[in-house]
N, CA, C and O of each residue as an XYZ file, in Angstrom:
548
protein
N     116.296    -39.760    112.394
C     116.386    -38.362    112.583
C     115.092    -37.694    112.148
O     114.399    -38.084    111.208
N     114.727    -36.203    113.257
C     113.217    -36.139    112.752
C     113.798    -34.538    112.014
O     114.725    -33.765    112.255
N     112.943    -34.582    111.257
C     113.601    -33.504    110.976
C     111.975    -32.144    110.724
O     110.980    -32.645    110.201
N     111.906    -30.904    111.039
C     110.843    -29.825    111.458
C     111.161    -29.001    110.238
O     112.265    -28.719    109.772
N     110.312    -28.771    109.945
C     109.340    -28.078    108.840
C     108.837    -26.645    109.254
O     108.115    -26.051    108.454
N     109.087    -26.195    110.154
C     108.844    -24.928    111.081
C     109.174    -24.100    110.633
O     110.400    -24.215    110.622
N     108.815    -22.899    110.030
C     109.855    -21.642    109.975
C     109.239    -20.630    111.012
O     108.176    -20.744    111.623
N     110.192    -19.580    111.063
C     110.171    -19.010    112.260
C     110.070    -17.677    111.853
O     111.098    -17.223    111.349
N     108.557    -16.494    111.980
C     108.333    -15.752    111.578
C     107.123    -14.927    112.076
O     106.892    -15.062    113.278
N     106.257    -14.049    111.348
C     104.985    -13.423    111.550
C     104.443    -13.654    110.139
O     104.910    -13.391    109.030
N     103.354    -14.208    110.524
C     102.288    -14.260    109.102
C     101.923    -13.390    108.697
O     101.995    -12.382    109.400
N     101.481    -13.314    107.688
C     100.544    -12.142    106.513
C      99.505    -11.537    107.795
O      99.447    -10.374    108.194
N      99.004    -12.297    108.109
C      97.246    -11.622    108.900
C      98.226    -11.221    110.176
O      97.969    -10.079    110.555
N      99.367    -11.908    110.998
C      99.691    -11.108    112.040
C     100.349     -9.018    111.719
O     100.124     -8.041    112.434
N     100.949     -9.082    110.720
C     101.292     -8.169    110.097
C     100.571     -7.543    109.754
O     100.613     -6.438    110.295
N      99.436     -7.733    108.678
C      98.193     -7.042    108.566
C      97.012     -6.488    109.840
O      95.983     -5.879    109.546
N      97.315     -6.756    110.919
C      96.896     -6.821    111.978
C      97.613     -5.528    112.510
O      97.007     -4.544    112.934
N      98.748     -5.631    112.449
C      99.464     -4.652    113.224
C      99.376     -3.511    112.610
O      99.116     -2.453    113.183
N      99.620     -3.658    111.193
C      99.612     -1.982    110.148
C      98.310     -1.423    110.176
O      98.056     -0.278    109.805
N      97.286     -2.435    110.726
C      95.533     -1.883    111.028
C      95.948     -1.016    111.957
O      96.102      0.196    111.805
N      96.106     -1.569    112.799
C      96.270     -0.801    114.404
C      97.092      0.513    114.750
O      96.782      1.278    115.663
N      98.175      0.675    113.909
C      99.258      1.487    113.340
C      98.424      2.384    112.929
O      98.321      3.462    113.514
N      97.555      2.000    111.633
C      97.098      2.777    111.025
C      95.759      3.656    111.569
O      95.393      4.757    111.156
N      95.202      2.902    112.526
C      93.770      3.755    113.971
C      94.991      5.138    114.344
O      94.895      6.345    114.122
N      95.770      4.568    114.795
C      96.344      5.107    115.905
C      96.652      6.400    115.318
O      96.200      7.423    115.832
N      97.430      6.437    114.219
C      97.829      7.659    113.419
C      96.357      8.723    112.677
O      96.354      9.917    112.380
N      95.307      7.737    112.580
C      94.298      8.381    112.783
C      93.639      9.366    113.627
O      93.003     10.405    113.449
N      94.009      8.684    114.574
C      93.111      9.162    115.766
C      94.498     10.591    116.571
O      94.253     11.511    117.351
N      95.750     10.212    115.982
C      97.065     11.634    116.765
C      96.296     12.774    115.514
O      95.826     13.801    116.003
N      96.133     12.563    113.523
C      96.256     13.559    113.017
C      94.794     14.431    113.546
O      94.793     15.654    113.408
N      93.775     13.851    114.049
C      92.233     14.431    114.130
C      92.617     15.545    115.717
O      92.263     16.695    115.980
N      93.238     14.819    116.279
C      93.597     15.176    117.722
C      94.402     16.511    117.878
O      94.304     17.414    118.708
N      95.551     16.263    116.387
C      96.851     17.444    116.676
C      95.850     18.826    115.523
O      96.021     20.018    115.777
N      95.046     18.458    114.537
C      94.499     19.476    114.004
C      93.671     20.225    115.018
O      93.402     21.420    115.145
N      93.376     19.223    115.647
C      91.674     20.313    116.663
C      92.843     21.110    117.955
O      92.438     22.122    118.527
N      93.796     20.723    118.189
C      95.018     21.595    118.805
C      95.057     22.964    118.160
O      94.728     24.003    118.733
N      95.647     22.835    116.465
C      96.298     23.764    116.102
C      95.177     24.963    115.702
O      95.504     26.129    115.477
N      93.770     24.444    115.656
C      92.764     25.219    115.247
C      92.352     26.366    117.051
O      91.998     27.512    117.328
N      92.589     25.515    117.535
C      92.322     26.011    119.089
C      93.623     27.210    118.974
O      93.461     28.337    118.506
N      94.756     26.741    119.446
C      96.092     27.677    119.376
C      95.903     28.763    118.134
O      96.438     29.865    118.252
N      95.410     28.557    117.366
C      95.137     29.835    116.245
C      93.868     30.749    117.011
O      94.042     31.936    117.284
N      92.982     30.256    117.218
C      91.849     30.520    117.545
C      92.356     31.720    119.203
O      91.922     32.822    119.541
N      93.167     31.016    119.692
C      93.704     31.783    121.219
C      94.126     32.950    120.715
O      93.671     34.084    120.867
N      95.384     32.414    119.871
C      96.112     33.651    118.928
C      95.352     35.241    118.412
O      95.696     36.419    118.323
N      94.027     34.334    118.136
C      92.949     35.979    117.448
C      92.725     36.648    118.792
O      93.061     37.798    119.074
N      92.115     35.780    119.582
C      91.733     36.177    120.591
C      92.143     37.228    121.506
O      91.373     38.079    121.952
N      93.926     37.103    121.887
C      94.931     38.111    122.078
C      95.051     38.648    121.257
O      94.112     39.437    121.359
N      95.465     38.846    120.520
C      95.190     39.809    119.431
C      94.624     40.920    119.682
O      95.085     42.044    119.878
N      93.037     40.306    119.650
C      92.137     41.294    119.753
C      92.202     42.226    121.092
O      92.369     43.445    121.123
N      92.020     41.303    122.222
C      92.330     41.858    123.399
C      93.860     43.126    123.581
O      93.891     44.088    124.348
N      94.715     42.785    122.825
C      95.685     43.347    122.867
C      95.489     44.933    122.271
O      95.781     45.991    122.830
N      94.707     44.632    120.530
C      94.562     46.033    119.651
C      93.319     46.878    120.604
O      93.458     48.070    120.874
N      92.166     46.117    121.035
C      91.272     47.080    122.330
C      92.054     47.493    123.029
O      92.069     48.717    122.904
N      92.785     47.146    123.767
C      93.507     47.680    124.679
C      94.488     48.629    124.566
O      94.752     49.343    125.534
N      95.078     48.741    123.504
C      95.796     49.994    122.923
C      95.365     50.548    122.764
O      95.358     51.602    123.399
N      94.508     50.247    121.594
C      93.185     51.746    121.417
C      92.258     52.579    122.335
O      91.738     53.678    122.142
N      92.201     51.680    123.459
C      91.496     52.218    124.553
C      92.754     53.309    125.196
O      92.681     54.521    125.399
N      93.670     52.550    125.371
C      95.203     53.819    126.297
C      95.128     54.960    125.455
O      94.891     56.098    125.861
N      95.373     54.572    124.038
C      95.988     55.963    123.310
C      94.738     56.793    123.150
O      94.928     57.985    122.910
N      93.217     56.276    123.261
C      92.443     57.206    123.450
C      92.536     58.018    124.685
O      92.089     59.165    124.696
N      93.025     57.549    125.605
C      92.831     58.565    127.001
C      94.018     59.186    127.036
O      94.210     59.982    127.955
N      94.916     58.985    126.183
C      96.066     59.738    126.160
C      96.129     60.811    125.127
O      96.891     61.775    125.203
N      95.129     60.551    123.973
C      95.184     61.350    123.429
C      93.857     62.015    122.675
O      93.434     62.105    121.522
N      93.476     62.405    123.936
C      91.949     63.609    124.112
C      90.839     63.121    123.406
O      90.210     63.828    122.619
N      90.517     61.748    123.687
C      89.539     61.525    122.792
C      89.598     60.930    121.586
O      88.484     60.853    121.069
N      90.543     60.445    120.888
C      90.420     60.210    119.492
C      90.702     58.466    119.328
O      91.480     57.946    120.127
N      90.251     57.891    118.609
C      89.729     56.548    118.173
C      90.462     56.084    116.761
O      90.537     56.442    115.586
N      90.925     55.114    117.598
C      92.321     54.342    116.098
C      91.149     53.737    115.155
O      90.195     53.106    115.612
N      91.299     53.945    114.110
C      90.501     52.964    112.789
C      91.469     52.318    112.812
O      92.488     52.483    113.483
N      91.001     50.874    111.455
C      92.088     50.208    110.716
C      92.582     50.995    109.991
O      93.678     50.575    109.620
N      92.200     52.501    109.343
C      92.976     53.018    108.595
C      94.379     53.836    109.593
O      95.303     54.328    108.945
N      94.406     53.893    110.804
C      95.686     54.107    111.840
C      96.218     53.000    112.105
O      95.955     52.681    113.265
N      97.031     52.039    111.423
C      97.942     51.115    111.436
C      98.664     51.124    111.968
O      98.844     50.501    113.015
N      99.777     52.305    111.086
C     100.725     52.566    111.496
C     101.067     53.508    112.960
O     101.999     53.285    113.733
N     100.156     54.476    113.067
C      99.861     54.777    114.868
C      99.924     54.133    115.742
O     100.527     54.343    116.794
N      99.181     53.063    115.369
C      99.108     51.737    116.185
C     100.070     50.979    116.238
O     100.271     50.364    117.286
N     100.800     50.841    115.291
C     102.397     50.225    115.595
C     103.228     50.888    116.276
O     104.001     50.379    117.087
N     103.100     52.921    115.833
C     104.189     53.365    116.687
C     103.939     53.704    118.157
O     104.618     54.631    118.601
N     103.129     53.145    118.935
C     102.260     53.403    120.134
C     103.083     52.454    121.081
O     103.085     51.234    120.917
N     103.641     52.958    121.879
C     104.327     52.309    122.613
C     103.968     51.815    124.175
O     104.698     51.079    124.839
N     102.549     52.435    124.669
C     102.267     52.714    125.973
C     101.827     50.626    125.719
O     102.404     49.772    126.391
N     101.257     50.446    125.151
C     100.765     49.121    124.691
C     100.840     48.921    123.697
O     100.114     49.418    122.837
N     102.074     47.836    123.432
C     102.708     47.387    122.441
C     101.701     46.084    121.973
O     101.266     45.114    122.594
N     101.544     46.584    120.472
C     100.641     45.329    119.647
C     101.609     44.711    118.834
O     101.974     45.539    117.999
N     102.146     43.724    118.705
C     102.699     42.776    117.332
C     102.106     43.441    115.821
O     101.055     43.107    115.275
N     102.966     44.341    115.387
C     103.088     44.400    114.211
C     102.501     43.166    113.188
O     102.314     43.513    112.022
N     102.318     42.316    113.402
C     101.353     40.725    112.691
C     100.319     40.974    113.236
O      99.356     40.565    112.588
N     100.021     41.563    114.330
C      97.801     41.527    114.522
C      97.403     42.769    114.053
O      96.194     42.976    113.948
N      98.466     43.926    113.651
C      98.291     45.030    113.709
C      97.787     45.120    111.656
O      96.902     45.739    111.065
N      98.930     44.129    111.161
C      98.733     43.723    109.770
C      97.558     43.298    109.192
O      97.206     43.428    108.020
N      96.519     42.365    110.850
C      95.783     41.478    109.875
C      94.360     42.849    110.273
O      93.183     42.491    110.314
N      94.670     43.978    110.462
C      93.174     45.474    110.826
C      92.769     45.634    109.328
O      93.506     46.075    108.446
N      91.463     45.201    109.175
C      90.536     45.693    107.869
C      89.689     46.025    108.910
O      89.641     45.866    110.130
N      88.751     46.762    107.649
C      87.519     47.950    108.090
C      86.025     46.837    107.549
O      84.878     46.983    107.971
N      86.460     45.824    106.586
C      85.470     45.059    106.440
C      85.285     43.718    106.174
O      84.271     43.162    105.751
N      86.660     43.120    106.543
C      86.566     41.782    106.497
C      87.001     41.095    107.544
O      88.017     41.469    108.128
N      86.264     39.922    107.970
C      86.049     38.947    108.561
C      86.920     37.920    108.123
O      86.486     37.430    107.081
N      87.902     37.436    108.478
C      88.248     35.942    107.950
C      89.294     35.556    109.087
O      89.276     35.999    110.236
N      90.268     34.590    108.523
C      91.154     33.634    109.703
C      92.049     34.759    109.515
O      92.416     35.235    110.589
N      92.490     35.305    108.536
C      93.595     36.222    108.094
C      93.073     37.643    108.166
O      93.426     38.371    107.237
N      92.298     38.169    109.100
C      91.890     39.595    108.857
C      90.967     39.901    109.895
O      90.056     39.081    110.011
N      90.958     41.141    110.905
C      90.151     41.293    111.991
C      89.538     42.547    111.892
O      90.281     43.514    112.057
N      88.318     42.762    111.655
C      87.721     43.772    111.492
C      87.371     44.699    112.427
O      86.636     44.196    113.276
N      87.619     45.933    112.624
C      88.271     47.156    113.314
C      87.122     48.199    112.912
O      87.301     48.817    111.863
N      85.793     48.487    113.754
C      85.121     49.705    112.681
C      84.830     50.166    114.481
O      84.910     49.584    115.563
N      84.469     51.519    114.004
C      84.272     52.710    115.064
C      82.714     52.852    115.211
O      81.955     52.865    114.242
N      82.249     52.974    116.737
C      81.247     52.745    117.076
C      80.504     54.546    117.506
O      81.269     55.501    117.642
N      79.345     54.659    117.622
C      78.885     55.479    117.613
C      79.064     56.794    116.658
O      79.957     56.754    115.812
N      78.416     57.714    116.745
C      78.204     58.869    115.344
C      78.443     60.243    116.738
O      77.929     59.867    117.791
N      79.009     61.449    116.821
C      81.029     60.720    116.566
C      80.924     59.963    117.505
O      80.188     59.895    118.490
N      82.323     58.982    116.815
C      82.824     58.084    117.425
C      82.929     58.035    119.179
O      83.456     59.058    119.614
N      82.753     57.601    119.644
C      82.860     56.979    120.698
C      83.331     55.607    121.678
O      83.263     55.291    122.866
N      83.867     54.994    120.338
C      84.387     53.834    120.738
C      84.798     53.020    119.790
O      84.689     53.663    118.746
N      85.330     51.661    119.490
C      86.342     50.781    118.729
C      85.626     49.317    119.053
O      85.196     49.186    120.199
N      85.480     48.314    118.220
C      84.970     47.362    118.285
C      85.760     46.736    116.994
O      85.966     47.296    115.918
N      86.198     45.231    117.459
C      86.942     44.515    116.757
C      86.364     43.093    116.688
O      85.979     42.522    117.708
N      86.318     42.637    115.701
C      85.386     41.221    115.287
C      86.138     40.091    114.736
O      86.325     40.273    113.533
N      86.756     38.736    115.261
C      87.880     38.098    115.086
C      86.796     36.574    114.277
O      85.629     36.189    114.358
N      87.707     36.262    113.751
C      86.837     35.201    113.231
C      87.352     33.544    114.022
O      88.496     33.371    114.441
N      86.511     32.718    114.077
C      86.164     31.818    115.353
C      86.747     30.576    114.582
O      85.810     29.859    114.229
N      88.020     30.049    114.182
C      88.000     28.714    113.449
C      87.496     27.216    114.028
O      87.214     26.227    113.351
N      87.477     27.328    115.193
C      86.866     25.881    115.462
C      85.469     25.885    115.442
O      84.636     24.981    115.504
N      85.376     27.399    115.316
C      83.251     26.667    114.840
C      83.009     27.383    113.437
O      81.977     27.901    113.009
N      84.388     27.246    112.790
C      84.110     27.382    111.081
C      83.306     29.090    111.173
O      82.293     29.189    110.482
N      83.647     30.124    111.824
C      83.023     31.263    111.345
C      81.471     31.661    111.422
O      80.950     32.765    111.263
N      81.045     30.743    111.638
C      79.902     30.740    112.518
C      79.411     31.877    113.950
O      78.347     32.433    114.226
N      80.256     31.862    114.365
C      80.321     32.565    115.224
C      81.329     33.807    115.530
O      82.400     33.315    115.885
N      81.372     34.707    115.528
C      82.200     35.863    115.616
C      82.663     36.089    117.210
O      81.947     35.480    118.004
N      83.433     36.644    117.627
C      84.066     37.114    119.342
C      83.944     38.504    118.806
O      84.125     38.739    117.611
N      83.604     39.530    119.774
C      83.595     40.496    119.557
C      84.105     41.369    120.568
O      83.438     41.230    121.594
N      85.167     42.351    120.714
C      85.902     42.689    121.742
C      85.798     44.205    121.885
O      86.505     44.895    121.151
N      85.073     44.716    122.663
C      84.794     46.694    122.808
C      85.380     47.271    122.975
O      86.374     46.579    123.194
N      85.812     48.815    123.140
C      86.290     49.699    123.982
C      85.148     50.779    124.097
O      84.147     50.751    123.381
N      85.425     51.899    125.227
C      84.728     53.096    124.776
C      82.664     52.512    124.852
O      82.241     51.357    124.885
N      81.751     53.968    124.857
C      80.923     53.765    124.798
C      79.974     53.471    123.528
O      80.384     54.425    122.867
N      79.182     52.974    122.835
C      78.050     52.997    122.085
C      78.330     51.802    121.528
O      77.666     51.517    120.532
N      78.910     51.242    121.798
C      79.367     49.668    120.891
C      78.414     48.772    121.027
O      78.527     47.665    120.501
């Protein structure tokens, strides 16, 4: 009788082999799904911005001339001709720049117009978008 010595399995290095490969792979989804979510934020300012110009531009022609600051927030929320999200309307400062804050300052001496400055996360702030209404901007 012969008798086999065989066992029946995956070795150390086949296993170690596989948790390598496992481990690329999950590499290469987290680098992939961050540069997504930085983009989708990045869109997010973008409307935003487009959205608060665009209000500010209506309620100026609706109402004889006059120019929303960040200090008209709340105007800007109760403005119904063009509805802004109360959250882009939150993130209007008069002087900061960041992922969390879009800067809102009035252009020309008097005013004449609205200019809003969103900050750019996939090129780290580096670069600003800048979105007009109105003349002297």
């Amino acid at each position: 009788m012969i008798s086999s010595n065989k066992t029946k399995g995956f070795t150390l290095v086949e296993l170690l082999i596989v948790i390598v490969v496992i481990a690329i792979l999950a590499a290469i989804s987290i680098v992939a799904y961050n540069g997504v979510t930085q983009k989708a934020r990045d869109d997010e300012r973008i409307s935003d911005a487009r959205n608060i110009i665009n209000a500010i531009s209506s309620y100026n022609a609706e109402n004889e001339g006059k120019w929303l600051t960040a200090n008209d927030k709340q105007a800007l929320k109760d403005y119904n001709t063009v509805k802004v999200p109360a959250k882009a309307v939150d993130k209007l400062s008069d002087n900061t720049v960041d992922k969390d804050h879009y800067k809102l300052e009035a252009c020309g001496s008097p005013q004449t117009g609205a200019k809003i400055t969103i900050w750019n996360e996939a090129k780290n702030a580096i670069h600003t978008e800048t979105y007009t209404a109105g003349s002297g901007c």
